[in-house]
C-alpha positions as CSV (number, residue, x, y, z in Angstrom):
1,X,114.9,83.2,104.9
2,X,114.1,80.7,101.7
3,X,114.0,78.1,104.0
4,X,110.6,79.7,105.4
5,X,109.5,80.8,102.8
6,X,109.6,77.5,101.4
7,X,108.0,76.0,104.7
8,X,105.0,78.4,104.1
9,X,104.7,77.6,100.6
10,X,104.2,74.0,101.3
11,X,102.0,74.5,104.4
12,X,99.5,76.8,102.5
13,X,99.6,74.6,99.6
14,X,98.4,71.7,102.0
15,X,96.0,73.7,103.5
16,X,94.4,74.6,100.7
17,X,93.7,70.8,99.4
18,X,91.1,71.0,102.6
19,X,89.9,74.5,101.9
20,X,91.7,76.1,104.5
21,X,94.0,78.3,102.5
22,X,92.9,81.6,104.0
23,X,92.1,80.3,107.1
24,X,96.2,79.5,107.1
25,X,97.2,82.8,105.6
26,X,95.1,84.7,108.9
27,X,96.7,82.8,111.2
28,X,100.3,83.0,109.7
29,X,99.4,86.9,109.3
30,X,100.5,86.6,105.2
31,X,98.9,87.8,102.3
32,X,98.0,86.0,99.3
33,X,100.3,88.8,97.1
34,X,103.4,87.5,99.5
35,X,102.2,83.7,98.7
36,X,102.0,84.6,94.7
37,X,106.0,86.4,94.6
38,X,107.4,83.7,96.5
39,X,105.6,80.7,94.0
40,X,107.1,82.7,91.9
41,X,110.6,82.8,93.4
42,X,110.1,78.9,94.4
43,X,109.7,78.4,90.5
44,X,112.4,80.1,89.0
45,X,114.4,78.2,91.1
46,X,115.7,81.5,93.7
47,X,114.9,79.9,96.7
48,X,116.9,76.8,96.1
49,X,120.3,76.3,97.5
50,X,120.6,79.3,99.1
51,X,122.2,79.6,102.8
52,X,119.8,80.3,106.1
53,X,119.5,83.9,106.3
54,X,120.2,84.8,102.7
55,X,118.1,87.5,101.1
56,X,116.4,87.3,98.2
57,X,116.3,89.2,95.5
58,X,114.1,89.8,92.0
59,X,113.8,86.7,89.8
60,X,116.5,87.3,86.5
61,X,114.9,87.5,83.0
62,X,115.9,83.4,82.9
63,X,114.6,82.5,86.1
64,X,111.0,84.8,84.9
65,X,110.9,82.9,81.9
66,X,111.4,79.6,83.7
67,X,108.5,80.2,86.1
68,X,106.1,81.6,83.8
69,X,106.4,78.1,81.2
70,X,106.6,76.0,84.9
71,X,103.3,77.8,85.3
72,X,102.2,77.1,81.9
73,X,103.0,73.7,81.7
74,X,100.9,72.8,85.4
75,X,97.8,74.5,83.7
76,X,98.5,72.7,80.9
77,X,98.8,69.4,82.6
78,X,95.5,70.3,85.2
79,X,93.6,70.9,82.0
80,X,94.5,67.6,79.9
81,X,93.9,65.7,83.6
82,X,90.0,67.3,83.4
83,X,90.0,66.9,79.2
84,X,90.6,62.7,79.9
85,X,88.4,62.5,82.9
86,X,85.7,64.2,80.3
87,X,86.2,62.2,77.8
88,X,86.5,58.7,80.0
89,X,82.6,59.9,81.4
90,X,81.6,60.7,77.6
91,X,83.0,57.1,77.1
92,X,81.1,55.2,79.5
93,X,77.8,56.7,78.6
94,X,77.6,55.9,75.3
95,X,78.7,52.5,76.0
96,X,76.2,52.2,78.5
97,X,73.6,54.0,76.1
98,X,74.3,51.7,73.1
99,X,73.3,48.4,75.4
100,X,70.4,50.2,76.7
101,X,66.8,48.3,75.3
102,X,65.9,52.5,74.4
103,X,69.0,52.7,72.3
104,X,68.2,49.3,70.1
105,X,64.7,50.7,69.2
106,X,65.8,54.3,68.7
107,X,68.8,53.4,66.6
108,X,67.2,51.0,64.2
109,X,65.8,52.2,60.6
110,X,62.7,54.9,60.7
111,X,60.5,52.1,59.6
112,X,59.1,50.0,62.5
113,X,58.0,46.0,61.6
114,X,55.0,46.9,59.3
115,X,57.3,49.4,57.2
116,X,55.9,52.1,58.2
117,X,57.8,55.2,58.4
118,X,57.7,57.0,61.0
């Protein structure tokens, strides 16, 4: 049954974007373990092209290895996603920070108009 397996992977994936990702595995009556193996199976590519009805069996060393760097790569990619948004923040502060009046006076030379130091 890749077909439903397939189904509930997308439907749980869904529901969690709104929170409801246990709230879908209660009423479904699937656990989060079943959820985890058949990600798994979905990215090593064993659930693809399979007949209705066909069982499924352990992922081969191949298909392990492609799941684990699919599963490396979309951490990867949801890390550099929060890394830009960081640094795009980081960016607009300063550039609001260097026209601020505060900044002008704060960044000149320690010695005010008298040459004083301060």
């Amino acid at each position: 049954m890749p077909a439903e397996k397939l189904r509930h992977l997308a439907a749980y994936e869904a529901a969690c974007q709104d929170g409801q990702g246990g709230g879908y595995l209660r009423r479904e009556g699937l656990y989060s373990s079943q959820i985890t193996e058949w990600r798994k199976l979905r990215d090593g590519g064993a659930l693809e092209g399979l007949p209705p009805g066909a069982k499924v069996g352990k992922l081969s060393a191949e298909q392990a290895e492609i799941a684990r760097l699919r599963a490396q790569l979309s951490k990867a990619e949801r890390r550099l996603a929060r890394t830009e948004v960081a640094l795009e923040i980081m960016g607009k502060h300063t550039r609001s920070w260097k026209r601020s009046p505060r900044a002008r006076r704060t960044s000149s030379h320690p010695s005010d108009a008298d040459g004083r130091v301060c």
